[in-house]
C-alpha positions in Angstrom: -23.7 -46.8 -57.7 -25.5 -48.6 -60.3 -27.5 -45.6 -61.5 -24.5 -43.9 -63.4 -23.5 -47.0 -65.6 -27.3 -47.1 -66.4 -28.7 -47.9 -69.9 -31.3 -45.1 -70.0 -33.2 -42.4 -68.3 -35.8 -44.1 -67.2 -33.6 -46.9 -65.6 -31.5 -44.8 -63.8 -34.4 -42.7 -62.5 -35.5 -45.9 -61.4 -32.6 -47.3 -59.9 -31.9 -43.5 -58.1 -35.6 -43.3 -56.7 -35.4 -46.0 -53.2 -32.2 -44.3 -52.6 -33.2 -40.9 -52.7 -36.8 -42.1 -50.5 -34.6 -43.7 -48.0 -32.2 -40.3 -47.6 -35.2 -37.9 -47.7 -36.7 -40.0 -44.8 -33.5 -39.7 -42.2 -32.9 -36.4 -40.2 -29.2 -37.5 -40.4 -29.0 -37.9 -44.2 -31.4 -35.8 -46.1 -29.0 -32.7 -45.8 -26.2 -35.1 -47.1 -24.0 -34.7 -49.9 -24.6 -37.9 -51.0 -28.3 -37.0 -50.8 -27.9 -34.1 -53.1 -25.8 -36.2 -55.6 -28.5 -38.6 -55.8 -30.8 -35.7 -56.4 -28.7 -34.3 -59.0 -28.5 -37.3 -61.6 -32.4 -38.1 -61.3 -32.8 -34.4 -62.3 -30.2 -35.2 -65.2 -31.7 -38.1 -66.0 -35.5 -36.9 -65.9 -34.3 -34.0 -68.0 -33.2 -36.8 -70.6 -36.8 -38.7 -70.4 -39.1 -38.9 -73.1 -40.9 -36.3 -72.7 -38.6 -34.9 -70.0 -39.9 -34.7 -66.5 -39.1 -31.0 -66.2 -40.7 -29.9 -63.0 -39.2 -33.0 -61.4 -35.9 -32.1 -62.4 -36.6 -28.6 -61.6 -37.9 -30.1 -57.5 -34.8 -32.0 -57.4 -32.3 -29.6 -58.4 -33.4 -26.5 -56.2 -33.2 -29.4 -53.3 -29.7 -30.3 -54.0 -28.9 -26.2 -55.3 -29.9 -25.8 -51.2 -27.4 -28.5 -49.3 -24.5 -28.0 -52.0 -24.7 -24.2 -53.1 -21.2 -24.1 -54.4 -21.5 -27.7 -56.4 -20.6 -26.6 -60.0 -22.6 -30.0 -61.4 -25.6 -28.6 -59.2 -25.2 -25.6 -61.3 -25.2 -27.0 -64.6 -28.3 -29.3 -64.3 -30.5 -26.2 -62.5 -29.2 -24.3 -65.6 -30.7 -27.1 -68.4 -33.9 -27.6 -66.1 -34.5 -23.9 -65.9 -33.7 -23.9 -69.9 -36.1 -26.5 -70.6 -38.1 -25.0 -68.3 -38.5 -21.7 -70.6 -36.9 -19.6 -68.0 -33.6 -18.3 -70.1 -32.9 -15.7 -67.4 -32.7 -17.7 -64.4 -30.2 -20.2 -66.6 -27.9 -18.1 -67.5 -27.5 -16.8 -63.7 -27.1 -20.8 -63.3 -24.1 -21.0 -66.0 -22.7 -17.9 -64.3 -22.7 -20.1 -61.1 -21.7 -23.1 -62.8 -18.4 -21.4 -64.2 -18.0 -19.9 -60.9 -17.4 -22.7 -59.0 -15.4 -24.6 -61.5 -13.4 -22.9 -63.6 -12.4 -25.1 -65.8 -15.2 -25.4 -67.4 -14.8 -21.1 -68.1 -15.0 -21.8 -71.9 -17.8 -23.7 -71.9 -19.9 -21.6 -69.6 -19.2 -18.4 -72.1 -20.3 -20.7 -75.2 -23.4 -21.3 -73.2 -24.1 -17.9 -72.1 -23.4 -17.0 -75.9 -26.2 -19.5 -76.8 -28.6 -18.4 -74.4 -27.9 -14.9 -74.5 -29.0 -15.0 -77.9 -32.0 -17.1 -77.2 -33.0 -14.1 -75.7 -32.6 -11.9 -77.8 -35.1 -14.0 -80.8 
């Protein structure tokens, strides 16, 4: 897919968006994994936008979050759209999630739950 070698944001939110239309139109494929792939880099990439497109990401996210509940990327991104977001608790549930169902990223999730955890507490 072209969208992941993209140059930018805002190209690869581009290049994902007649994709993503096409799946979300089609009984068949608008529960599909690929479907909530597609969904899950434009919510990366309209986190990275200038200013970030954070209740897009947000839309897309709890989309994909829906047809792959145990996708540890899926996690990750709801976690830095509900961080962006402002909502601190709801991320760190995500990062709990995140590490959950992909372990090897453990030490990373606790580093990020150490970081937001302390977010909280300012």
């Amino acid at each position: 897919i072209k969208a992941r070698s993209a140059s930018s944001p805002s190209k690869k939110e581009s290049l994902l968006n007649p994709t993503i239309e096409k799946l979300s139109t089609h009984p068949e494929f608008s529960t599909s994994t690929a479907y909530a792939h597609a969904l899950t880099m434009r919510a990366d990439a309209r986190l990275e936008l200038i200013p970030p497109n954070i209740q897009g990401a947000l839309e897309d996210i709890q989309i994909a979050s829906s047809i792959l509940p145990t996708d540890a990327k899926v996690w990750r991104v709801m976690a830095d759209a509900q961080e962006a977001n402002g909502d601190i608790k709801a991320a760190v549930k995500s990062v709990m999630k995140w590490s959950e169902y992909d372990p090897s990223f453990r030490t990373k999730a606790k580093k990020e739950l150490s970081r937001l955890s302390s977010s909280l507490n300012c």
